[in-house]
Residue, then its C-alpha position, 0 to 999 in steps of 0.5 A: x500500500x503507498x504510504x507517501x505521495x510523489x511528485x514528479x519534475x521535468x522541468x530543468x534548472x539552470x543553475x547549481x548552487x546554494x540550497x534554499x533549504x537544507x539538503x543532506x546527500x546521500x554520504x555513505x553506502x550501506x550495501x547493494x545487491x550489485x554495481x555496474x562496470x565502466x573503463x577499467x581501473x575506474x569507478x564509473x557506475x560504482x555503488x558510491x557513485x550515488x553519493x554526494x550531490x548530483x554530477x548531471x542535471x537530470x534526464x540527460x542519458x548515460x551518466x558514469x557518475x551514476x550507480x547502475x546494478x551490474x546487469x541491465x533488464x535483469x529479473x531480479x530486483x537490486x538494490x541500494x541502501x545509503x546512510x546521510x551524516x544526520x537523522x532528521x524528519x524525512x518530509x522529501x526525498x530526491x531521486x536523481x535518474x539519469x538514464x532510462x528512469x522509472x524502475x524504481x519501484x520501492x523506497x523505504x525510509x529506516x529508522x534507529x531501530x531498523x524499521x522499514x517504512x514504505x514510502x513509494x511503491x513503483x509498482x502500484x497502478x495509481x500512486x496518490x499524487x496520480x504519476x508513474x514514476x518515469x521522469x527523471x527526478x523522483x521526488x517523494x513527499x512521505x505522508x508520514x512527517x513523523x519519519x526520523x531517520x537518515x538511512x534509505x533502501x532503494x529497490x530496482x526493477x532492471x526488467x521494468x525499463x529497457x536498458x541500464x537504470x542509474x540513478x546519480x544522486x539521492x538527497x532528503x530534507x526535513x523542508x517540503x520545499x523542493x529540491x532542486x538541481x542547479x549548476x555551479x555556475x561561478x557568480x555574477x557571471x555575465x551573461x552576454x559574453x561575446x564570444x568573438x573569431x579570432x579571424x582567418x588568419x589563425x581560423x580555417x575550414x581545418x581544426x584549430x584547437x589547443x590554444x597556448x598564449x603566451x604571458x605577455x600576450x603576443x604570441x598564439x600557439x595553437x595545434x592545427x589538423x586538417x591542413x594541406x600545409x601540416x608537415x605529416x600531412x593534411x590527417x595529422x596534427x602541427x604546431x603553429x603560431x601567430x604574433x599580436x601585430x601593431x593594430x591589434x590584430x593577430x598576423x598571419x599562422x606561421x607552421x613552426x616547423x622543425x624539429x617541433x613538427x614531424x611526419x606523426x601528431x605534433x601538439x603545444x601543451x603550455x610555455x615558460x613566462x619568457x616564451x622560450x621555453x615550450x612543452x609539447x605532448x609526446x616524446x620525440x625519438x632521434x629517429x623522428x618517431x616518437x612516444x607517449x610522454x612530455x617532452x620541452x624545447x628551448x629557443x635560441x639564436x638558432x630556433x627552436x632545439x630538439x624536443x628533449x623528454x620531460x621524465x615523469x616517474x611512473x608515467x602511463x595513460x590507460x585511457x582507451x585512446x591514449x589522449x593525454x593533456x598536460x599543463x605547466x605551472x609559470x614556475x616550471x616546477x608544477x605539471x598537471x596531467x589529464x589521464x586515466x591511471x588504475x586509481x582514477x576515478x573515471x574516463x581521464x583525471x587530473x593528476x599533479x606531478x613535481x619537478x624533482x632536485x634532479x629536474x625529473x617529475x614525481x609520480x602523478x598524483x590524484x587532483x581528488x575528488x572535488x575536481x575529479x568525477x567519473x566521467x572526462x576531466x582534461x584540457x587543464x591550464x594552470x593561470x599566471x597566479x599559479x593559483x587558479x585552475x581551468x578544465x574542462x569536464x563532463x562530470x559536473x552539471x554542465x550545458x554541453x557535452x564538456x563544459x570548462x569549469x575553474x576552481x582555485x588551489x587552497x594550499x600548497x598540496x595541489x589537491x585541496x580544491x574549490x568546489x569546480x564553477x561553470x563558467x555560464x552559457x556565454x561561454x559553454x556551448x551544447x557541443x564540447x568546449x576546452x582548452x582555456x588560455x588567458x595571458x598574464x594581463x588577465x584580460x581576455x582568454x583564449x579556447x577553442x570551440x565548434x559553435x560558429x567556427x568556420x569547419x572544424x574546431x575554431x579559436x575564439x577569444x572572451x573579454x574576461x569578467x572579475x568573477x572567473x579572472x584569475x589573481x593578478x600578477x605582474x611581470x618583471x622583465x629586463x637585461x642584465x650587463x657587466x658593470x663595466x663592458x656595459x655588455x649584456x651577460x648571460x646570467x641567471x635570474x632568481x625570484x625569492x618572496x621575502x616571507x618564504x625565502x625557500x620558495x624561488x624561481x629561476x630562469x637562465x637569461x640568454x640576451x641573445x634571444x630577449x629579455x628575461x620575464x618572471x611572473x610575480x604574485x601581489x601583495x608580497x615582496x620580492x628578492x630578485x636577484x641576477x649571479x653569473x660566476x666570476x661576479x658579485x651578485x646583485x639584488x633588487x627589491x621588488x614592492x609589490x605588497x599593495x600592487x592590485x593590478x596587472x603591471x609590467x615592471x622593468x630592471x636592468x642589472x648591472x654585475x660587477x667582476x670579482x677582484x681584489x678591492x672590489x665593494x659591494x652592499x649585502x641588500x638581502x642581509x637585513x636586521x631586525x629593528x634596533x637589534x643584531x638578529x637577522x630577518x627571515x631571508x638574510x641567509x641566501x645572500x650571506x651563503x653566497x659570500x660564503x660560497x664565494x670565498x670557499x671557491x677563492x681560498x685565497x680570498x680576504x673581505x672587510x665587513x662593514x656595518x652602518x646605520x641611519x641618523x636616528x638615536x644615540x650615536x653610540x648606540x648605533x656604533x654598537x649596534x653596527x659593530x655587533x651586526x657586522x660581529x653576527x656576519x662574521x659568525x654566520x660565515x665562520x659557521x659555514x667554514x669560512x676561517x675567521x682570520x680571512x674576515x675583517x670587521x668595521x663598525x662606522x654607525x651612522x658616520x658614512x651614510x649614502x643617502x640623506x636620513x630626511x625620510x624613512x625610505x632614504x634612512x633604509x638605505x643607510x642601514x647596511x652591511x658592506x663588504x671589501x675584497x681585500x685580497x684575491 
């Protein structure tokens, strides 16, 4: 006999996001008589794919984010048991179906005690509320309000509708408000984006997908297919580029030719901030095949090297067709990869690797489950704030057949995520859309897309609103020269923020081939630092701590020679406040001295310690004198014999800079050092 009454939704939402009432899903699986099979190694149609909110809006066929029993159209009944976090009066219950709904035909609500209580019965020929139970969404309204509990059994009738029966989701709420389905869609998302051509001189009647756009926002890459002019011919896939031009407008696709294009698939995957550095899908093989795997290529004077392999530890791909999608963080030292691996939890998932001291990768791992679903997650990109993270998914409510979605890291783990936000209808079409793009001025994105394109897949670009722009960030570009030649010099160029000293980047600046570039995060400062061997280090301070806006910044650095009388300030060595104790940071400086003078043997220095104008003059004497004291003991630490150090306290005596502000009194508070003997 029906105990409750049902009320059936066809009706479709367009938005998944906060509840009006309180909703508990689905959080722990009892039992069940049997679970479908997917892909293997991947839980797509597994019992515990019922849990949690739902993956589909409803109604929209095969879900592998889906519990579906083992065999379709089976004569015996199946079923499923879950348990909620809370027991609370069950006055709703919602069934999310997705494909052939309508063979439920039993739900009962079990308390505390292990009673069952019926409170839809399927099978019935006339259910109260006069409906059948073959929509999508099931939603049961018990006539008992009285019903405490937070278990519920739902039993199945595969014989009853042809095919396999999956349902998605199942929530309960002690409000008689309806429940409903909702995407995520990221908020205040305009919804008159224009989604404009990027023009014929990238676009053809051929393929243009994977868009990869460099930092500064003047150089396209993009994967082509279906061109005469491909290298291995029209059917396989090319690299090709094109550059921002005065007007505005991108000049002509160029093919980039070889050694990055060859007779089999070539692909771009993401780029270095300079642009020097490119990552390409697949390993090239000297003998012009190549293999699965990442591979890197660096541009010089003389074009673009072979591409050399990226080693990732335990690298493999199980997905059926081997599609692989990489993304490289702006630090070099992040990798995420789209790929099927024996603990993913369905078609492809988004893994994180680390570069390793001996520049190899760490084994992937797992993105997790908030980003990852059942069905195809791909096409990463990892934004210039390192931070902000876009893909393309099938298994979070979507408009299409693949929407993109971005999320945003929440620590340095690289797998505690923001719940993934669809980027709304303006963007996200009924066909697959992926491969998101977006310079490091944050103000358009690139990606590629089928609706409205000229034949195949076309590149389009969206001016980008606040609520799905990653942070903004700054790019500090520039040269460095010999002090004296006034010749550019090869050198390396280091990041440090000053708060987490350990946490750097380094690029290696070739003046042949431009400037050097680095992306900077806001709101912190930067120790940035240019060392060649046989020269004085030299740092920069860069202020970025109220900076909330995209900006280029440019520094010159100019490296003196080492030799016998040769001064240089220790800007990196500071103090704290009225005191001889070193601030955070101080030691990658000093540990460069250090290392100067155990590669020169030979070598002497007189250490100098000054301070600004301001208290008692012998005071300041005696604070400089046991600064300078707290310097030679850091390098006497480190082996450096002390007879080789000389110390010398001036206070304020010999200031640089007038001491009438605080900025030019910084100034005068330095530790100084004279090479006295090479």
């Amino acid at each position: 006999m029906m105990r409750g009454v049902v009320i059936l939704f066809l009706s479709f939402f367009s938005a998944f996001s906060a509840w009006s009432q309180t909703v508990q899903w689905a959080s722990t699986v009892v039992g069940f008589s049997s679970e479908g099979k997917g892909e293997p190694y991947t839980q797509q149609y597994k019992a515990s794919q019922i849990l949690g909110k739902p993956n589909r809006l409803p109604g929209t066929g095969d879900n592998p984010c889906a519990w579906s029993p083992l065999y379709p159209d089976g004569a015996n009944d199946e079923w499923i048991t879950v348990r909620f976090a809370q027991a609370i009066p069950v006055r709703q219950i919602a069934i999310f179906q997705s494909a052939n709904p309508g063979a439920v035909t039993n739900v009962l609500v079990v308390d505390a005690s292990g009673k069952e209580t019926s409170v839809f019965n399927g099978l019935a020929a006339q259910n109260p509320a006069g409906e059948s139970g073959n929509s999508a969404l099931l939603h049961i309204l018990p006539a008992n309000s009285a019903l405490v509990a937070n278990t519920l059994k739902i039993v199945v009738s595969p014989n009853r509708v042809r095919g396999s029966n999956q349902i998605d989701a199942v929530g309960i709420s002690a409000d008689a408000q309806p429940i409903t389905v909702k995407i995520n869609v990221a908020p205040d998302a305009p919804k008159d984006i224009e989604k404009e051509t990027i023009g014929k001189q990238i676009n053809s009647k051929g393929q243009e997908v994977a868009p990869v756009i460099s930092p500064d926002g003047k150089t396209l890459f993009f994967t082509r297919g279906y061109h005469e002019q491909n290298t291995g011919g029209p059917r396989n896939q090319d690299v090709w580029y094109s550059t921002l031009e005065g007007n505005n407008t991108w000049g002509p696709a160029i093919n980039i030719g070889s050694p990055i294009n060859n007779a089999d698939d070539n692909a771009i995957s993401g780029m270095s901030p300079d642009g020097r550095t490119i990552y390409l899908i697949n390993v090239y093989r000297p003998d012009g095949s190549i293999a699965f795997g990442l591979s890197k290529s660096v541009k010089g004077k003389n074009g673009w090297s072979f591409p050399v392999e990226c080693k990732i530890k335990n690298n493999y791909n199980l997905h059926k067709n081997a599609y692989t999608e990489y993304a490289i963080a702006p630090s070099g030292k992040v990798l995420v990869l789209s790929v099927q691996r024996k603990d993913s939890q369905g078609n492809k998932d988004l893994y994180v690797s680390f570069l390793q001291p001996d520049q190899t990768w760490s084994e992937p791992l797992s993105m997790g489950k908030v980003l990852n679903t059942a069905e195809y997650e791909g096409a990463p990109f990892i934004a210039a704030d390192s931070r902000t993270l876009y893909f393309t998914s099938a298994g979070h409510p979507e408009y299409g057949k693949g929407d993109i979605f971005v999320s945003r890291r929440l620590d340095d783990t690289w797998t505690n995520w923001s719940e993934p936000e669809n980027l709304g209808p303006s963007i996200n079409t009924p066909e697959w859309d992926g491969y998101f793009t977006i310079p490091a001025t944050g103000d358009y994105a690139y990606l590629s897309s089928i609706q409205n394109s000229m034949g195949e897949e076309d590149i389009f670009r969206i001016k980008l609103h606040s609520s799905i722009k990653p942070d903004p960030v700054v790019i500090v570009s520039g040269q460095v020269f010999d002090a004296f030649t006034k010749k550019p010099l090869s050198a390396q160029v280091v990041s440090r923020a000053a708060d987490t000293p350990k946490d750097s980047t380094q690029i290696d600046y070739d003046p042949e081939t431009g400037d050097f570039k680095i992306i900077l995060a806001l709101q912190k400062n930067y120790n940035l630092t240019a060392r060649k061997e046989g020269y004085f280090s030299t740092t920069e301070l860069i202020d970025l701590s109220k900076d909330k806006r995209y900006r280029d910044i440019r520094k010159v650095f100019y490296l003196v020679p080492i030799k016998a009388g040769q001064h240089v300030i220790m800007k990196e060595v500071m103090f704290e406040q009225s005191k001889a104790t070193l601030l955070s940071g101080s030691d990658a400086e000093l540990d460069r001295v250090a290392g100067m003078l155990q590669e020169y043997p030979a070598m002497e220095i007189l250490v100098e310690g000054h301070t600004d104008n301001q208290g008692e003059w012998d005071l300041n004497m005696k604070l400089s004198a046991d600064r300078v004291q707290v310097v030679k003991e850091y390098l006497v630490g480190k082996g450096i014999a002390s007879k080789r150090i000389q110390t010398k306290a001036w206070g304020p005596s010999k200031p640089i800079a007038s001491n009438s502000s605080e900025e030019k009194r910084k100034l005068n508070r330095r530790v100084e050092f004279t090479i006295l003997k090479l």
